[in-house]
C-alpha positions as CSV (number, residue, x, y, z in Angstrom):
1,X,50.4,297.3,86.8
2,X,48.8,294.4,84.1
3,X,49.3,291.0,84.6
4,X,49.9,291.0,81.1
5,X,53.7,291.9,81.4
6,X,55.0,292.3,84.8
7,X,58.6,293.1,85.8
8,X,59.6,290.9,88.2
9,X,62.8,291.4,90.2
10,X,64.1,288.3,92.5
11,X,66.8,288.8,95.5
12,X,67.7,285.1,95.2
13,X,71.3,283.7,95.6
14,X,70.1,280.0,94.5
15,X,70.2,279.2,91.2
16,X,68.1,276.2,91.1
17,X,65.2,278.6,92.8
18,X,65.5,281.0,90.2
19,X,65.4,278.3,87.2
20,X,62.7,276.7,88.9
21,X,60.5,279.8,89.3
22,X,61.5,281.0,86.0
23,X,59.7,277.7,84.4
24,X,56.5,277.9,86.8
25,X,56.1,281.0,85.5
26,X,56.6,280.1,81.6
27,X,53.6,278.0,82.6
28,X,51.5,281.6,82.4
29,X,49.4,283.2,79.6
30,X,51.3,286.4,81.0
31,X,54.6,287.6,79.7
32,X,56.9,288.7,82.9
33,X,60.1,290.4,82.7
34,X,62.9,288.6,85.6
35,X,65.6,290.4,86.6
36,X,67.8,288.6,89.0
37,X,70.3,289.4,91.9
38,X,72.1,287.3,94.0
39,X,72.0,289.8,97.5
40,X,69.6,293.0,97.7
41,X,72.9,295.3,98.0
42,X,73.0,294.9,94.4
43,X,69.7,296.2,93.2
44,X,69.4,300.3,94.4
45,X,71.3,301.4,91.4
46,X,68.9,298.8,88.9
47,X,65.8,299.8,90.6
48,X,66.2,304.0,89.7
49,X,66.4,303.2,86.3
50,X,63.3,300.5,86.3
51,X,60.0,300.1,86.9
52,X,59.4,297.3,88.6
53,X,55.9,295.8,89.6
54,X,57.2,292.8,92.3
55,X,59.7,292.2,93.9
56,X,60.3,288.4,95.2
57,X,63.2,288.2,97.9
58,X,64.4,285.6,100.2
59,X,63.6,286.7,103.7
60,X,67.5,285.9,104.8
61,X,68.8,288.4,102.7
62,X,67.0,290.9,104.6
63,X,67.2,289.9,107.9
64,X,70.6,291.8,108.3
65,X,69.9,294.1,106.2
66,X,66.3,296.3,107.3
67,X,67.6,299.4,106.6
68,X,68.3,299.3,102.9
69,X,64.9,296.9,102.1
70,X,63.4,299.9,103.8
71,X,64.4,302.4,102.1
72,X,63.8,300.0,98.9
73,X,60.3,299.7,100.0
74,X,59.8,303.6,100.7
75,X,61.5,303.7,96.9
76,X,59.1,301.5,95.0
77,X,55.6,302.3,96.9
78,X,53.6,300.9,93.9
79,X,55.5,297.9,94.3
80,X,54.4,294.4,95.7
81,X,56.8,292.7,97.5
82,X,57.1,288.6,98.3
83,X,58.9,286.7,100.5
84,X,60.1,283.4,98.8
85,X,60.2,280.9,101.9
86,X,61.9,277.4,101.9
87,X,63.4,277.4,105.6
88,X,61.8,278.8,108.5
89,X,61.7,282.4,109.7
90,X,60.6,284.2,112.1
91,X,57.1,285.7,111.8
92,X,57.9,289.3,112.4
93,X,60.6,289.2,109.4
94,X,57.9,287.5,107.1
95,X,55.6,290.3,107.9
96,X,57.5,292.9,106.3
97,X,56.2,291.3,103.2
98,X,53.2,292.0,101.2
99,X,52.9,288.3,100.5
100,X,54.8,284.8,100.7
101,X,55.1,281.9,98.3
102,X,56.5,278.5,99.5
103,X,58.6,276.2,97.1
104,X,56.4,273.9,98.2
105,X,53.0,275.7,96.9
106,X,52.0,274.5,93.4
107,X,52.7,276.2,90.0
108,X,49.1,277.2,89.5
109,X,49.3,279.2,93.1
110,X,52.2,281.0,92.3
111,X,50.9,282.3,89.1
112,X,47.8,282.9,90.7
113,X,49.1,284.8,93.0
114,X,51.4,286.9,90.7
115,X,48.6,288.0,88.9
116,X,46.4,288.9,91.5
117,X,49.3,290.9,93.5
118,X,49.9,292.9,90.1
119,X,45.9,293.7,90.4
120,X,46.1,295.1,93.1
């Protein structure tokens, strides 16, 4: 992975969370690729024809839903995968995520943290 174009996908039903990310991230030196879905039952058949370097998903859209983020997961091992947060959850779902970003963290810790998750 280089943090000088990173493929993004985001599991994100909220439209206003995805604009807004998509502009934080416009902020960057870094060119990033965003693909977006709206639930993480749509993204199997994208991910087998991509490579993707992160993955950010709303922790909801998993909680229900383990067994396929699993088997995402055991899909995309070179993957980094983020848990967008803006409600609470529990601590045990949250952990199933390499990292988490906050709509309340600032733009410069997001990009931050996009580049040094891609350098990993």
């Amino acid at each position: 992975m280089t943090t000088n174009n990173l493929h993004i996908v985001l599991i994100e039903p909220s439209s206003i969370v995805y604009e807004g990310l998509c502009a934080i991230l416009g902020y960057s030196d870094n060119q990033f690729k965003i693909a977006r879905f709206e639930s993480i039952g749509e993204i199997p058949n994208y991910l087998i024809r991509k490579n993707v370097d992160i993955l950010i998903i709303n922790p909801g859209l998993i909680r229900n839903n383990l067994k396929t983020y699993n088997s995402i997961r055991s899909s995309l091992p070179q993957a980094k995968f983020i848990g967008i947060v803006y409600s609470f959850f529990d601590q045990q779902l949250l952990s199933e995520f390499d990292e988490i970003i906050s709509i309340y963290d600032i733009p410069e810790f997001i990009i931050g943290l996009m580049q040094r998750t891609a350098s990993q």
